[in-house]
C-alpha positions as CSV (number, residue, x, y, z in Angstrom):
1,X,12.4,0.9,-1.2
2,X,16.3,0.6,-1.9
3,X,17.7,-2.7,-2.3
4,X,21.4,-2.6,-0.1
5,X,22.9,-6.2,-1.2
6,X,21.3,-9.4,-2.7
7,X,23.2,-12.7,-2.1
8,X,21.3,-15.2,-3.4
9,X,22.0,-19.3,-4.4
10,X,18.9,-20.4,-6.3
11,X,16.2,-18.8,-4.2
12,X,17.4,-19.3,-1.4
13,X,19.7,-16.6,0.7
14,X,19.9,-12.6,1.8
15,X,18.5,-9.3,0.7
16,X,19.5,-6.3,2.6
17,X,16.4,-3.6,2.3
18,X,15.9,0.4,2.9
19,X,12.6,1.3,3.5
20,X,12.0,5.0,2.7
21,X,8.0,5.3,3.2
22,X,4.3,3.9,5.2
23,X,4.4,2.0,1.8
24,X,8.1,0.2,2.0
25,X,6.7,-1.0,5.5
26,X,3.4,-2.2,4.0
27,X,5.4,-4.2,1.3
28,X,7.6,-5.5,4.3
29,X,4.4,-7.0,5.8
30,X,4.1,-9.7,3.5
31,X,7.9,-10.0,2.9
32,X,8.8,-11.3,6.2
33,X,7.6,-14.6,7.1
34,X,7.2,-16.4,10.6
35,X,10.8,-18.8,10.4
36,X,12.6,-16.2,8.3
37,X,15.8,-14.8,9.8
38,X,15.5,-11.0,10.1
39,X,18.7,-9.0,11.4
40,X,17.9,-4.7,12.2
41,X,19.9,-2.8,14.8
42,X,17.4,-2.3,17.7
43,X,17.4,-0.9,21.1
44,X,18.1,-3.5,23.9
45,X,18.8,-3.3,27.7
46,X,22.0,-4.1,29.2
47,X,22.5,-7.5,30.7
48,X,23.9,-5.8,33.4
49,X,23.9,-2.7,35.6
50,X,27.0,-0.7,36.7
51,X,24.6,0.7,39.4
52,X,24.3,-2.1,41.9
53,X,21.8,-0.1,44.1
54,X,19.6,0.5,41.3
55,X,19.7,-3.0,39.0
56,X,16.4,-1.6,37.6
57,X,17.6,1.0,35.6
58,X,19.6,-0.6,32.9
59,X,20.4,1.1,30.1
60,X,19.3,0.7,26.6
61,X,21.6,0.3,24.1
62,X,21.6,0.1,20.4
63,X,22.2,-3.8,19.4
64,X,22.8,-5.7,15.7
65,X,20.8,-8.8,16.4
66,X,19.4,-11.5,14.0
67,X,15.7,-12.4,15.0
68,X,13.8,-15.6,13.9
69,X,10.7,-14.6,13.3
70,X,7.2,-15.5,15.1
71,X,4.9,-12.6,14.9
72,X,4.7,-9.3,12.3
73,X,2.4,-6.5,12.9
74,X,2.1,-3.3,10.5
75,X,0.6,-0.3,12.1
76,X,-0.1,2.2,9.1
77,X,-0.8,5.0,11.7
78,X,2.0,4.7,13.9
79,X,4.2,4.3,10.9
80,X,6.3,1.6,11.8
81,X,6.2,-2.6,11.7
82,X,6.6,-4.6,14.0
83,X,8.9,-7.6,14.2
84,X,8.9,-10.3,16.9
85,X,10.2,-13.4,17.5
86,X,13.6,-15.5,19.6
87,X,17.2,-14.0,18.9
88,X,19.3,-16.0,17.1
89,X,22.1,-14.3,16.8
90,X,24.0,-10.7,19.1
91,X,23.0,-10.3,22.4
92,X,20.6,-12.7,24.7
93,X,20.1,-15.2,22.1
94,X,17.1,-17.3,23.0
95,X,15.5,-14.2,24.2
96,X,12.1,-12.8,22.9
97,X,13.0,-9.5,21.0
98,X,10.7,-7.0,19.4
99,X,12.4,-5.2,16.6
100,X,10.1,-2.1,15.6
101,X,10.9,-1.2,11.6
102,X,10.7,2.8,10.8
103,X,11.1,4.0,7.0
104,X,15.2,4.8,7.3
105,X,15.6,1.4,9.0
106,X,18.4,-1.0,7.3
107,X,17.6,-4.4,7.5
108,X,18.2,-7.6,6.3
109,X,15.8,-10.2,5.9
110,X,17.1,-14.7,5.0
111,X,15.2,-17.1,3.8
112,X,13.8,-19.2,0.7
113,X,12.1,-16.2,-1.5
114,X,9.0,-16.8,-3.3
115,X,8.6,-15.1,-6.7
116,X,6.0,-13.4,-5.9
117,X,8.0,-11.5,-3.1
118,X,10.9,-10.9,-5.0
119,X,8.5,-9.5,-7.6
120,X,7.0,-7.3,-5.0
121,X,10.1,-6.1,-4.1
122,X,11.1,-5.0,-7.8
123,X,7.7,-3.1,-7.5
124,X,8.3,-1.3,-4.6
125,X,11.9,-0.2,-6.0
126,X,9.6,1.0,-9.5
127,X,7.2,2.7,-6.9
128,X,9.5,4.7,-5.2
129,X,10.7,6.4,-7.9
130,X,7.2,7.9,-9.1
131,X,6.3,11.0,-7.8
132,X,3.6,11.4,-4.5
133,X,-0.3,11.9,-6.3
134,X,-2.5,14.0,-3.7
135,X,-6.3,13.5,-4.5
136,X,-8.2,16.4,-2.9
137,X,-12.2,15.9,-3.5
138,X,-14.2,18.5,-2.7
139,X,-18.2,19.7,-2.8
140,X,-19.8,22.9,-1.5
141,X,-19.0,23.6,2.3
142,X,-16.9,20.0,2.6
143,X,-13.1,18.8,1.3
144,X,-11.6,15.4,1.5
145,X,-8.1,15.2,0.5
146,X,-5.7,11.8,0.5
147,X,-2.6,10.5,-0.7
148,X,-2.3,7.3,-2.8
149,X,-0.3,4.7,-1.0
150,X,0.4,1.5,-2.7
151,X,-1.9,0.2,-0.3
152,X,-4.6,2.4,-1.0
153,X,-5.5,5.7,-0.3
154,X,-4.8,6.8,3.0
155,X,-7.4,10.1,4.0
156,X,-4.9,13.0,5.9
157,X,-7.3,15.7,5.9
158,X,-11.1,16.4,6.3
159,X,-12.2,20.2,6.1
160,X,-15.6,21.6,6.9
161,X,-16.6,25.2,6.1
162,X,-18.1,27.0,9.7
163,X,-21.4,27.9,10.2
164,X,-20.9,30.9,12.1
165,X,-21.5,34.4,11.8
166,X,-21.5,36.4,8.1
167,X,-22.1,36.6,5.1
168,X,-22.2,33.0,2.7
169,X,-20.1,34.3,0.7
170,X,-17.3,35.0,2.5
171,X,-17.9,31.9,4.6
172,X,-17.6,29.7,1.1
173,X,-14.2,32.2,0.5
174,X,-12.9,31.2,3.9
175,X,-13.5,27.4,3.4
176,X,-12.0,27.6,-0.7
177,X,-8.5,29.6,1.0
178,X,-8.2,26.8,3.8
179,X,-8.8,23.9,0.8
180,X,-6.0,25.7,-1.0
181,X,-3.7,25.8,2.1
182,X,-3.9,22.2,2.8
183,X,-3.9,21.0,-0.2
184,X,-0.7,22.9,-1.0
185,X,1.2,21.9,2.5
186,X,0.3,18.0,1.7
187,X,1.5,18.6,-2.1
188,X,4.5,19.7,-0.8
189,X,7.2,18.8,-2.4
190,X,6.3,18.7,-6.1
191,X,3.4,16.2,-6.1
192,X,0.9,15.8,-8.3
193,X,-2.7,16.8,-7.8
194,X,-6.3,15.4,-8.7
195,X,-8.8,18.1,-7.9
196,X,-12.1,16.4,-8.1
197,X,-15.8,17.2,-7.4
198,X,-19.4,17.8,-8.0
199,X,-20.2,20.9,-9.7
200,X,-18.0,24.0,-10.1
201,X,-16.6,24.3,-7.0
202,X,-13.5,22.4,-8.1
203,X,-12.8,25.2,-11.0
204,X,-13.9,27.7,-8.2
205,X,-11.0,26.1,-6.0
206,X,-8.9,26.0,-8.8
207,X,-8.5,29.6,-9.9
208,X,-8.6,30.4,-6.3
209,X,-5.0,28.4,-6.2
210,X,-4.0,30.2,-9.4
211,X,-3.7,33.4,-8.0
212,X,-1.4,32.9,-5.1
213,X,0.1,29.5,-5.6
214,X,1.3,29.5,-9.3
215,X,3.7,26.6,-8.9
216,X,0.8,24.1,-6.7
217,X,-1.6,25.5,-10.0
218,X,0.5,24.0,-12.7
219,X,0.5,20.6,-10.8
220,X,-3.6,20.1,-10.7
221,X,-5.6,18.2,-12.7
222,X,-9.8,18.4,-12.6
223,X,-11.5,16.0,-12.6
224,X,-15.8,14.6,-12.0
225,X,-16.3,13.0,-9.1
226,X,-20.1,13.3,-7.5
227,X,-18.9,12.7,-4.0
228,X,-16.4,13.3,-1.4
229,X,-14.9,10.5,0.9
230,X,-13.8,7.3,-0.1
231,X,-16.6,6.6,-2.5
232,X,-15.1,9.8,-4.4
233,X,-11.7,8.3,-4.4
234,X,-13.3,5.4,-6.2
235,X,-14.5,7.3,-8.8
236,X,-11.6,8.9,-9.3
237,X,-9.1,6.1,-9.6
238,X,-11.9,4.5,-12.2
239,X,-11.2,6.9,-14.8
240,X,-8.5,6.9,-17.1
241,X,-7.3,9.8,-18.4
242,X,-5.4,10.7,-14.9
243,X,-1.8,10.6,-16.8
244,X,0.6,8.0,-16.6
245,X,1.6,8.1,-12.5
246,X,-2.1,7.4,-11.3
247,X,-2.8,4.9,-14.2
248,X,0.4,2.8,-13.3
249,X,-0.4,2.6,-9.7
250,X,-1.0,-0.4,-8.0
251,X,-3.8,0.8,-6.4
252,X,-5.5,1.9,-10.5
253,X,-4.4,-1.2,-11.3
254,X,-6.4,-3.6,-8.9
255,X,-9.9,-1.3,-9.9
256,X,-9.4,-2.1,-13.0
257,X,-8.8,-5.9,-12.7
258,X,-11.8,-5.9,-10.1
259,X,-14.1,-4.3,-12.0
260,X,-13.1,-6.1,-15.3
261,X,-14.0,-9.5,-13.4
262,X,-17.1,-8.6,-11.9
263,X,-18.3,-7.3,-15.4
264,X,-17.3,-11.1,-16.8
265,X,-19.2,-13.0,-13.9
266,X,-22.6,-10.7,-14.7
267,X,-22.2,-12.1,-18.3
268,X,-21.1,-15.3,-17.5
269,X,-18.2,-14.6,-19.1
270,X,-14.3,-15.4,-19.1
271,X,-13.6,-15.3,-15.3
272,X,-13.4,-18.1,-12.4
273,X,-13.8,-17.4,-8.4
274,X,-13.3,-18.9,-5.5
275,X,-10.9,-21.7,-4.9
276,X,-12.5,-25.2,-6.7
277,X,-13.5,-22.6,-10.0
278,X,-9.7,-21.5,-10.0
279,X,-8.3,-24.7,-9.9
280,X,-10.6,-26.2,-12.3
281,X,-9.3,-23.2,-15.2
282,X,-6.1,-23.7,-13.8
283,X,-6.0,-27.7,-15.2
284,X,-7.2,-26.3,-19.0
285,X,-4.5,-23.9,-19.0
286,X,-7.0,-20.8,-18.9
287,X,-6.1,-18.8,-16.1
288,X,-4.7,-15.0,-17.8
289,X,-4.7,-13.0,-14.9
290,X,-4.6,-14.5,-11.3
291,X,-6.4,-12.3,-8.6
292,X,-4.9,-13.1,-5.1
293,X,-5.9,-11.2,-1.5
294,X,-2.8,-10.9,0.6
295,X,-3.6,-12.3,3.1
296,X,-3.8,-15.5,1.4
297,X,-0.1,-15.6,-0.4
298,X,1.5,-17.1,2.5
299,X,-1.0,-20.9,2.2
300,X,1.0,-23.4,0.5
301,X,-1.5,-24.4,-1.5
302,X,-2.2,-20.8,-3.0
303,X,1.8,-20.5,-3.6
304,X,1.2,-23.7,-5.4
305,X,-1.3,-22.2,-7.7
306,X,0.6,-19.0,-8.0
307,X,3.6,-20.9,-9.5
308,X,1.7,-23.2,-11.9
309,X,-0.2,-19.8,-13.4
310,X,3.3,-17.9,-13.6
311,X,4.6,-21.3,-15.4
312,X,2.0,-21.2,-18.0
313,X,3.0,-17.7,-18.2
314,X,-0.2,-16.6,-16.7
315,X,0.0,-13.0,-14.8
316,X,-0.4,-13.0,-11.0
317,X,-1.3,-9.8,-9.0
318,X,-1.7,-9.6,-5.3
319,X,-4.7,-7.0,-3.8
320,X,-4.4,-4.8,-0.7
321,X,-7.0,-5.8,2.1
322,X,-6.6,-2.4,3.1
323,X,-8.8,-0.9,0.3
324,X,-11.8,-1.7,-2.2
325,X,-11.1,-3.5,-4.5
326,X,-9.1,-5.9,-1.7
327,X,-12.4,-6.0,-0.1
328,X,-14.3,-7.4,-3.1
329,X,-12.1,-9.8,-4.1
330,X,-12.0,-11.3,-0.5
331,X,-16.1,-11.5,-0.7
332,X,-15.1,-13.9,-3.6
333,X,-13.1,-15.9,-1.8
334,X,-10.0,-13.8,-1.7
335,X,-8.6,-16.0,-4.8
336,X,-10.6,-15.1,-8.5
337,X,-9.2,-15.1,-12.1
338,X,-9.3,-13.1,-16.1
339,X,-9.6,-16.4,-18.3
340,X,-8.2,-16.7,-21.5
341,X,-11.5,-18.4,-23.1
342,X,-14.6,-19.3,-21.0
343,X,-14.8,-22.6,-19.8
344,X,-18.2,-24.5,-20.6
345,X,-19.7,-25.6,-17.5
């Protein structure tokens, strides 16, 4: 994410954005609000047609218009966000309008800014800068490789070895050269990798890579994982000598927090959950780390709760629903906390 232009009195005004990636889109998610002003330059038919025996087939032309927002959908497949609401300002105004974002898309988005959006937009400036991390698990005759997001970890490729004719042997050689092929064209581009598995097979798959992709070689790091899929990822992103890029991630970040919490409720420890527990911390001034689910940033109340913890210079971090640790925090309540000393109940 690039930021174009800030114009800001108090916190209240205009930032003009850039989104470069699936993940700038994801952050614009929860950075556009129904009733904020959004301006993109969209495709639009003409209001009227040069062709008066044909009026049905107006042109589409590309239009600057200013949208008041009523509806936002991210589709992380499709690759693009939608934006819909009533023109306010360009053509038709008082028409419905859908504009549909695309990484590459300049826009500009008005309203009253929380802090914890403009703090999400700082980190997806700091995000963009770090390089891609490819995490390619793989266990005798099956490969799972995926790309961290900010979201999570999206899967882009699943690979089987064939059970068909000849010998094992050069069946398990076929299957190690197509793991090195696609893990080489997703690492394009200087990425990092995490080669992870059960076994040997990884060091099998890594000195396979050595001899005929030098460069992709020098950007792998092994790692143990017993499993494949997402439960692999897991295990991956849980351990902590990865290097600096994976252990800054947001994604590294939330598994940490999450399991840190759910070791404190076992023990009865420093950590509150669910709404009333939250609040209750929240009046002795014990809440260190505020755990929010994103879909829950936009309540009043929880924006309430997220400035009073940021004013007693607490730390608030927002989860992903689209991944695990997300997940378990919402099975909490979607709202839970790291206390600074445990609270006698």
């Amino acid at each position: 994410m690039r930021v174009l232009k800030k114009i800001l009195r108090g916190d209240e005004g205009e930032i003009s954005l850039f989104p470069e990636s699936i993940d700038d889109l994801w952050h614009l998610k929860y950075l556009i609000s129904p009733g904020d002003l959004v301006f993109a330059l969209t495709h639009r038919k003409s209001t009227a047609s040069s062709d008066k025996l044909r009026p049905e087939k107006r042109e589409r032309r590309p239009v600057h218009l200013g949208v008041r927002v009523e509806s936002v959908e991210f589709h992380m497949y499709s690759n693009w966000l939608r934006v819909h609401g009533v023109i306010e300002s360009g053509q038709d105004v008082g028409s419905y309008h859908t504009l549909n974002l695309e990484p590459g898309t300049n826009l500009s988005i008005i309203k009253k800014w929380r802090p914890d959006e403009l703090g999400r937009i700082k980190e997806a400036v700091a995000e963009a800068r770090r390089p891609k991390v490819v995490l390619a698990l793989v266990e005798e005759g099956e490969a799972t490789i995926g790309v961290l997001r900010q979201f999570g970890i999206e899967t882009v490729s699943e690979i089987r070895m064939g059970s068909g004719k000849g010998a094992d042997i050069d069946r398990r050689s076929g299957f190690l050269d197509e793991c090195g092929r696609e893990i080489d064209r997703i690492a394009a581009g200087g990425a990092q990798v995490i080669l992870a598995g059960p076994g040997f097979i990884k060091e099998d798959l890594k000195k396979r890579i050595a001899s005929s992709r030098s460069d992709l070689a020098g950007r792998l790091t092994l790692c143990d994982a017993s499993s494949v899929g997402v439960s692999g990822f897991q295990e991956v992103l849980r351990q902590g000598a990865l290097g600096q890029v994976l252990e800054n991630s947001r994604l590294a970040l939330e598994t940490s927090l999450i399991d840190e919490l759910f070791k404190e409720i076992a023990t009865e420890g420093k950590a509150a959950y669910g709404c009333a527990e939250v609040d209750e911390a929240m009046t002795y001034g014990a809440v260190e780390t505020l755990m929010v689910q994103d879909e829950l940033v936009r309540d009043a109340e929880m924006d309430a709760l997220m400035r009073k913890v940021r004013n007693a210079r607490g730390r608030v971090v927002i989860f992903s629903s689209e991944f695990e640790p997300g997940a378990r925090l919402k099975a909490l309540g979607g709202v839970a906390a790291l206390l600074r000393f445990k609270i006698m109940r």
